[in-house]
Backbone as JSON Lines, residues from 0, in Angstrom:
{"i":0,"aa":"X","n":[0.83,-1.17,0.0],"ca":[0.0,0.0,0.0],"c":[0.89,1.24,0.0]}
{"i":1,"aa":"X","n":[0.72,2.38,-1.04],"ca":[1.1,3.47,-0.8],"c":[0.51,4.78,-0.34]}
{"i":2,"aa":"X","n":[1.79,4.79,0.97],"ca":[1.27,6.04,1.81],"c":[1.78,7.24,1.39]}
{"i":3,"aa":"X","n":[0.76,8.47,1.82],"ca":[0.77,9.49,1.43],"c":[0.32,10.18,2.45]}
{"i":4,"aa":"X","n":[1.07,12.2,2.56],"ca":[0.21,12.6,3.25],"c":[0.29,13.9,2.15]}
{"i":5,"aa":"X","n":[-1.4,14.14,2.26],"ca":[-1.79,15.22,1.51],"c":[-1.7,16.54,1.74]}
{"i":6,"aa":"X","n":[-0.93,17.5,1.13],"ca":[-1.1,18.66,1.51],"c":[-1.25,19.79,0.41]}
{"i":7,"aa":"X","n":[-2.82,20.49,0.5],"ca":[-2.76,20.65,-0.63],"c":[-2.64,20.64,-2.17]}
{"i":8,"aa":"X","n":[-2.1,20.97,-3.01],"ca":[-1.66,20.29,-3.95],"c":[-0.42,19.3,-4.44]}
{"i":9,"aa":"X","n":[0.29,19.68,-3.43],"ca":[1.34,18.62,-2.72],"c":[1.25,17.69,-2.17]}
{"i":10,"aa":"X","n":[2.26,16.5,-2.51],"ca":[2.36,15.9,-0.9],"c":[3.86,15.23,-1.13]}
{"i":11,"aa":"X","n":[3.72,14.62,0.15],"ca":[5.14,14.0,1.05],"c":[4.98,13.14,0.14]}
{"i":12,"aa":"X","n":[6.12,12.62,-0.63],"ca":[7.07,11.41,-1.25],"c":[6.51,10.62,-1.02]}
{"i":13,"aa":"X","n":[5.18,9.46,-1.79],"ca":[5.17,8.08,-0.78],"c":[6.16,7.66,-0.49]}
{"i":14,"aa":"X","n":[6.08,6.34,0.38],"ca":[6.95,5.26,0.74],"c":[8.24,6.2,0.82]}
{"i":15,"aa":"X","n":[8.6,7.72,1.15],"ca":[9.97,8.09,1.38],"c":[10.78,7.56,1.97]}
{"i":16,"aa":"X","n":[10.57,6.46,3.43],"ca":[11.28,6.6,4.21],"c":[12.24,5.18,3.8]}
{"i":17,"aa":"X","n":[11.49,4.4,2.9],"ca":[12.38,3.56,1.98],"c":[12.88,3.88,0.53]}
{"i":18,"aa":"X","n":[12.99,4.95,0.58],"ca":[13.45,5.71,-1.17],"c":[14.83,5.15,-1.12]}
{"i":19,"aa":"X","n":[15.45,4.72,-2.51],"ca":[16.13,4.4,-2.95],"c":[17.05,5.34,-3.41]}
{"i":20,"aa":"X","n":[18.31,5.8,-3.26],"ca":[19.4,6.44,-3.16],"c":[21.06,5.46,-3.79]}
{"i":21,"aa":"X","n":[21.01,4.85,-5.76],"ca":[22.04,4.3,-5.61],"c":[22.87,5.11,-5.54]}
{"i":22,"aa":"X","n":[24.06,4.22,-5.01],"ca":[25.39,5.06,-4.93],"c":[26.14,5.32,-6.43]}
{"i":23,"aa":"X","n":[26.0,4.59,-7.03],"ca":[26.13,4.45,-8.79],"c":[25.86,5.7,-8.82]}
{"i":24,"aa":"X","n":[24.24,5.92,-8.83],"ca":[24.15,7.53,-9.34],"c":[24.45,8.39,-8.94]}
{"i":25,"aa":"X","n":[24.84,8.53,-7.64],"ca":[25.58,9.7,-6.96],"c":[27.2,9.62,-7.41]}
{"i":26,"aa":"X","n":[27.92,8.67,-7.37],"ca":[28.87,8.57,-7.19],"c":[29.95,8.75,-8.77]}
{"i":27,"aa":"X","n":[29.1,7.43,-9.75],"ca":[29.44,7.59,-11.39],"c":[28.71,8.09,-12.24]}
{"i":28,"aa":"X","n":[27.54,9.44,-11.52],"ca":[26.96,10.4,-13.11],"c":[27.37,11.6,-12.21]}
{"i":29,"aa":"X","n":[26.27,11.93,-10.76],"ca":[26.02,13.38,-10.42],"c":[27.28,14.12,-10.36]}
{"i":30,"aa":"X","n":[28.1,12.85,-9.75],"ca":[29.07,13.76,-8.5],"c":[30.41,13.32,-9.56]}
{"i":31,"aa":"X","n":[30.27,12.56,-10.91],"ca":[31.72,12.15,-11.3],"c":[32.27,13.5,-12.02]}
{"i":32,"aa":"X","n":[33.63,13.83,-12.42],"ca":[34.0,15.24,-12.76],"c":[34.27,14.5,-14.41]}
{"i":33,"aa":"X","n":[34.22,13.02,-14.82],"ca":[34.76,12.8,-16.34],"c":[33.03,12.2,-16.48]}
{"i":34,"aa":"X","n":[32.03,12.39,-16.27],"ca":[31.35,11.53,-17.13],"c":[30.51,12.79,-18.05]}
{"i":35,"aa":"X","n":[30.08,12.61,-19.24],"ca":[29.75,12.78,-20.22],"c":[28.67,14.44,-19.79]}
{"i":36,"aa":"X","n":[27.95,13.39,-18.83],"ca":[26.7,15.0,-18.42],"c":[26.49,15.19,-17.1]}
{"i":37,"aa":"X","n":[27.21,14.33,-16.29],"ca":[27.25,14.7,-15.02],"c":[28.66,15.57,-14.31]}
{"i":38,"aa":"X","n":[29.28,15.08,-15.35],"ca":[30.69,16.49,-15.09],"c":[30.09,17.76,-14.94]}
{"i":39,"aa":"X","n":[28.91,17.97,-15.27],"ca":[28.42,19.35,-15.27],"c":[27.51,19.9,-13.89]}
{"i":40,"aa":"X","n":[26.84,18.86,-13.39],"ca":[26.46,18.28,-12.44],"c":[27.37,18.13,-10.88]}
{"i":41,"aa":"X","n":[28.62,17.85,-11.02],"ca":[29.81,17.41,-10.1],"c":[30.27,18.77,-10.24]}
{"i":42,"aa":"X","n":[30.71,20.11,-11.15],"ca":[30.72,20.9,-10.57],"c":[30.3,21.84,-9.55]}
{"i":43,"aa":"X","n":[28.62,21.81,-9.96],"ca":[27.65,22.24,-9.07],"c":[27.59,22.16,-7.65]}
{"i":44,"aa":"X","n":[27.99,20.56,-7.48],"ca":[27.6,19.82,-6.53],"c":[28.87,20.16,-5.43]}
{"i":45,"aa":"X","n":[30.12,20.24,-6.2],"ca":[31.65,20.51,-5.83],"c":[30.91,21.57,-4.97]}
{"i":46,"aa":"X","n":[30.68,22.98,-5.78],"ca":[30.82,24.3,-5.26],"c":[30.0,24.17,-3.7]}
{"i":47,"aa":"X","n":[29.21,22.79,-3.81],"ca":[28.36,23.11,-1.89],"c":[29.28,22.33,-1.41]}
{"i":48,"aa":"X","n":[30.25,21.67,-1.62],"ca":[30.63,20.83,-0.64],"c":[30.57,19.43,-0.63]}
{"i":49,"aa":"X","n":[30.59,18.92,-1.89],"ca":[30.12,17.64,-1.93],"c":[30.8,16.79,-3.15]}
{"i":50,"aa":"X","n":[31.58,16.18,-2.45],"ca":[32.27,15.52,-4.1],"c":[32.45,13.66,-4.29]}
{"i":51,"aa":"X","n":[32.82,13.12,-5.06],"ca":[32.61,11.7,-5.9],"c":[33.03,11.28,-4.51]}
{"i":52,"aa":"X","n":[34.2,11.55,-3.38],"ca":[34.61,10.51,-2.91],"c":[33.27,10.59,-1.38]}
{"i":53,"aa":"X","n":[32.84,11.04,-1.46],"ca":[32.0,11.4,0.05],"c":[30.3,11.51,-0.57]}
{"i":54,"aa":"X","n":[30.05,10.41,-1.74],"ca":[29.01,10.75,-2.38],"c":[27.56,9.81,-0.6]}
{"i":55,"aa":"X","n":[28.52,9.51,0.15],"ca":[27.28,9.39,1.24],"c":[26.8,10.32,1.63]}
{"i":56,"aa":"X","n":[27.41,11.5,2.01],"ca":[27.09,12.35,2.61],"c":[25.66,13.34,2.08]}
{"i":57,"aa":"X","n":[25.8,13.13,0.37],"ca":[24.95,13.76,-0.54],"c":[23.68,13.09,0.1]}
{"i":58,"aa":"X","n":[24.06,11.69,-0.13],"ca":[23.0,10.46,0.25],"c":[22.19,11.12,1.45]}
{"i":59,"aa":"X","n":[23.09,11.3,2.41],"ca":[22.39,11.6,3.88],"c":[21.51,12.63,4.01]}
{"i":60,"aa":"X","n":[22.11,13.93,3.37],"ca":[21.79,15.35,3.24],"c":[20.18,15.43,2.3]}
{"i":61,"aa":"X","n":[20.04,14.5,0.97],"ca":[18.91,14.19,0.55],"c":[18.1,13.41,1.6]}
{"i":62,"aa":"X","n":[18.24,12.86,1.93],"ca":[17.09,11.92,2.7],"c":[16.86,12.95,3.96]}
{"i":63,"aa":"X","n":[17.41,13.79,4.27],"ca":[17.11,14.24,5.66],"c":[16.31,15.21,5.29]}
{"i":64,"aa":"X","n":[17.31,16.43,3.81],"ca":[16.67,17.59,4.16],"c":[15.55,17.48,2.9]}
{"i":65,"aa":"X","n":[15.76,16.85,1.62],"ca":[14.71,16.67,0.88],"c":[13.71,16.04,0.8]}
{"i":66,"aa":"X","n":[13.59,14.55,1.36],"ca":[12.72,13.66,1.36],"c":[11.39,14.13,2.55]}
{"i":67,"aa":"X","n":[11.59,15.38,3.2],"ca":[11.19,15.97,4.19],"c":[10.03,17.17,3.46]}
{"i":68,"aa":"X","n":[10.34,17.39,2.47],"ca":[9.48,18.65,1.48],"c":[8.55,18.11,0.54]}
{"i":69,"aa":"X","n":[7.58,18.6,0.36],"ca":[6.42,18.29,-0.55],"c":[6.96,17.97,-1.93]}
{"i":70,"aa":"X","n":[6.29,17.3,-2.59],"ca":[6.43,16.31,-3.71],"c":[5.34,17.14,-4.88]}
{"i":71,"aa":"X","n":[5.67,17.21,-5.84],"ca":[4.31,17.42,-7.32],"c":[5.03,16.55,-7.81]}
{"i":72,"aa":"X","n":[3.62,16.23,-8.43],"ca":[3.69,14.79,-9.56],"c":[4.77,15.43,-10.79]}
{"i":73,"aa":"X","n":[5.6,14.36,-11.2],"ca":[6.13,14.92,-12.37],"c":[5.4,14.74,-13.57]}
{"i":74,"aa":"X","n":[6.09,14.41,-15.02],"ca":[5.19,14.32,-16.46],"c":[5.26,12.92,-16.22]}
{"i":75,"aa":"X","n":[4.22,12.19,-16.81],"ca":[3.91,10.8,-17.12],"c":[4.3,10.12,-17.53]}
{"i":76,"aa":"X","n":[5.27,9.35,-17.4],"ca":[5.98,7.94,-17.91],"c":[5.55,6.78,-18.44]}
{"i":77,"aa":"X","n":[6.06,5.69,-18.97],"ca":[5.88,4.34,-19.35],"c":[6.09,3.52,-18.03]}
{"i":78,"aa":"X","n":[7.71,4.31,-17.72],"ca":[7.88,2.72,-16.62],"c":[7.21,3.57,-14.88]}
{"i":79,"aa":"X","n":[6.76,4.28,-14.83],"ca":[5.89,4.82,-13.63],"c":[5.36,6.01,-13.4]}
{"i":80,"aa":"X","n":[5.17,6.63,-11.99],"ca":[4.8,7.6,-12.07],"c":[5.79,8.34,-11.34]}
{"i":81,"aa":"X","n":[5.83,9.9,-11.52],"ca":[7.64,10.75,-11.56],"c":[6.93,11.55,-10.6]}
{"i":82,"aa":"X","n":[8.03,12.18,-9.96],"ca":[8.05,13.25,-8.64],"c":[9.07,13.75,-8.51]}
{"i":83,"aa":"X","n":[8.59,15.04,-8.52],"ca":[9.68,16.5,-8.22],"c":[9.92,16.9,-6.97]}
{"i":84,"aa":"X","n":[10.7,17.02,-6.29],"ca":[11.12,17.85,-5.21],"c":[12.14,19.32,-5.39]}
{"i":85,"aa":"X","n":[11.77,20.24,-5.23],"ca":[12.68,21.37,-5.44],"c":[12.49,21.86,-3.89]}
{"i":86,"aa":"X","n":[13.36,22.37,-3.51],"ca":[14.02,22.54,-2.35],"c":[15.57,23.05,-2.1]}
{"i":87,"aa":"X","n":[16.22,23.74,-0.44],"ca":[17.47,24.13,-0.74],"c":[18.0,22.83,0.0]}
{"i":88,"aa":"X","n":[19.03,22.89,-0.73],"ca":[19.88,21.45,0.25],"c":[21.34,22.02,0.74]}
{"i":89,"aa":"X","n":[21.23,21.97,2.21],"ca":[22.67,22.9,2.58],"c":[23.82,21.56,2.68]}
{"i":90,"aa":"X","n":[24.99,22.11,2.09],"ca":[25.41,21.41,1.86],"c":[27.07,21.81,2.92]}
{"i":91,"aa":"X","n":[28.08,20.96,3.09],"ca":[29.13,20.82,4.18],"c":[29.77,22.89,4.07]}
{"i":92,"aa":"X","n":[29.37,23.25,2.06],"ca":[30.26,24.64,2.04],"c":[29.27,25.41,1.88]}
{"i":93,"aa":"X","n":[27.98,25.7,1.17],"ca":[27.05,26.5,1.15],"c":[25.71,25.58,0.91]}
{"i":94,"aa":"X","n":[24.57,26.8,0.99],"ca":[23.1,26.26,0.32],"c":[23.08,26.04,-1.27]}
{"i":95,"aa":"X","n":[22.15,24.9,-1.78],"ca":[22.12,25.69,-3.0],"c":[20.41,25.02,-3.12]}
{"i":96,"aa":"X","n":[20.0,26.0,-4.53],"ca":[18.73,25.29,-4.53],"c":[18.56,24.33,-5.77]}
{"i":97,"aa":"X","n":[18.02,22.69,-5.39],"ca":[18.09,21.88,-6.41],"c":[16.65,20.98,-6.45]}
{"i":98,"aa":"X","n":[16.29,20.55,-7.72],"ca":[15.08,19.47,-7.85],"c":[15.79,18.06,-7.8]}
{"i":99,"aa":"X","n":[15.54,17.2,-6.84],"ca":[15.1,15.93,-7.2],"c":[14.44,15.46,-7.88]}
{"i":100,"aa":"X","n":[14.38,14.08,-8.71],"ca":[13.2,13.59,-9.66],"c":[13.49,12.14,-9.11]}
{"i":101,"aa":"X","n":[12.14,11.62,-8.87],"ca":[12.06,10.32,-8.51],"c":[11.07,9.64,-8.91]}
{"i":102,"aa":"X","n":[10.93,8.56,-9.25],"ca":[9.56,7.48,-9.8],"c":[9.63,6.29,-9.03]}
{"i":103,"aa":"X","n":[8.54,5.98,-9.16],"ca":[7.79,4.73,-8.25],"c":[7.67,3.72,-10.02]}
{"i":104,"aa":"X","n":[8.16,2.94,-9.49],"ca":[8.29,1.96,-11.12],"c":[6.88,1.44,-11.13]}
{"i":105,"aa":"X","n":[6.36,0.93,-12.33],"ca":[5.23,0.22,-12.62],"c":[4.93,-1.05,-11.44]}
{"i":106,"aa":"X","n":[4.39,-1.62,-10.67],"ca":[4.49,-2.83,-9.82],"c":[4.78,-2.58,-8.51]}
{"i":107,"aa":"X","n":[5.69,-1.32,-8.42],"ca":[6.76,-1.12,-7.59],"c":[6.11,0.21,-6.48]}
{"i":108,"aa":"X","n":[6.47,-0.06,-5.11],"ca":[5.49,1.12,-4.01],"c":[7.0,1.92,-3.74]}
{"i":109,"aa":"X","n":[8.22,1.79,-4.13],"ca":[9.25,2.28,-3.47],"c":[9.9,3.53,-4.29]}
{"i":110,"aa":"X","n":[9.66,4.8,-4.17],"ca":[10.79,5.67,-4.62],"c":[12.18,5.57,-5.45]}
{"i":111,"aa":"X","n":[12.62,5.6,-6.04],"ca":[13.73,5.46,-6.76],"c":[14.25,6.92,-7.21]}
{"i":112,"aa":"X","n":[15.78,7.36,-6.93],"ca":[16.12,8.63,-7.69],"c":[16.17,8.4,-8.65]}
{"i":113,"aa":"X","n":[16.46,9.28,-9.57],"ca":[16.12,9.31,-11.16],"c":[17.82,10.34,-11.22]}
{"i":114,"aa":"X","n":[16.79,11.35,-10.8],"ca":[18.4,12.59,-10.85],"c":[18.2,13.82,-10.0]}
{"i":115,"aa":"X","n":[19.33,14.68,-10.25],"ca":[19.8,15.85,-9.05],"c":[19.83,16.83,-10.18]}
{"i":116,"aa":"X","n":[18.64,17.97,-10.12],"ca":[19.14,18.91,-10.71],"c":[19.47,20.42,-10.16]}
{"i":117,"aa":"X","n":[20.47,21.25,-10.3],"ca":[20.57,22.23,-9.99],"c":[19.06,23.26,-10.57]}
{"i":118,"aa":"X","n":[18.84,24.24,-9.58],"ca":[17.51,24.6,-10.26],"c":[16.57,25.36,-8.88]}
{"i":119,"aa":"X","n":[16.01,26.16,-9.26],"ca":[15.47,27.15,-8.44],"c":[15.63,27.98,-7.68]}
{"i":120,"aa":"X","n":[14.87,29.0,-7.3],"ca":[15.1,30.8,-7.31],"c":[15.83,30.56,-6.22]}
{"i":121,"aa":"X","n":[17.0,31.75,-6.37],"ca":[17.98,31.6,-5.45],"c":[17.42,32.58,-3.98]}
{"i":122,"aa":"X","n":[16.06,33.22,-3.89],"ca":[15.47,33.95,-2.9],"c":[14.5,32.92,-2.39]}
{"i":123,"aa":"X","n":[14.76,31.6,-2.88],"ca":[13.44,30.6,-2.04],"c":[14.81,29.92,-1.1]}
{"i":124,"aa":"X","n":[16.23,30.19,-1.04],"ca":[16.98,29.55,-0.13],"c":[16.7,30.02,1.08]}
């Protein structure tokens, strides 16, 4: 069963508190400085404080301070249904403000990241 709490046109992440966080994606796209489109990504991520070798810490810092903020549905998929989180995530050297994207797979009640994007007004930090 997936839980939810409603707020407004928002809500809390189902099943957040088992969201899925691989280290793969933190470690060899967001946070790597040679891969293809996440080198672009690993700068970003550099400038708060957060780099390939300490990609737990990213881990930790999402689940505490994002998985904590209201959710909108994202656009409609094949393999599930998508969710945005935008929010600031303070990070070990500064704030910055970024969207999460996560989907619940077809079958599946559990959260999964998708990706980390840099992104939103720098007066909502």
């Amino acid at each position: 069963m997936i839980r939810s709490h409603r707020l407004n046109d928002m809500a809390l992440l189902p099943n957040r508190k088992d969201a899925i966080i691989s280290s793969e994606k933190l470690k060899d796209y967001i946070l790597s400085p040679n891969h293809p489109l996440g080198k672009f990504k690993a700068k970003f991520f550099e400038e708060a404080g957060y780099v390939q070798g300490s990609w737990e810490i990213l881990a930790k810092d999402i689940r505490a301070q994002h998985l904590s903020k209201d959710a909108k549905k994202g656009n409609p998929s094949f393999f599930g249904k998508k969710y945005e989180i935008t929010a600031p995530l303070k990070g070990p050297k500064s704030t910055v403000m970024i969207t999460s994207v996560w989907i619940i797979l077809k079958g599946e009640e559990v959260p999964r990241l998708i990706t980390l994007m840099p992104g939103g007004k720098k007066s909502e930090i």
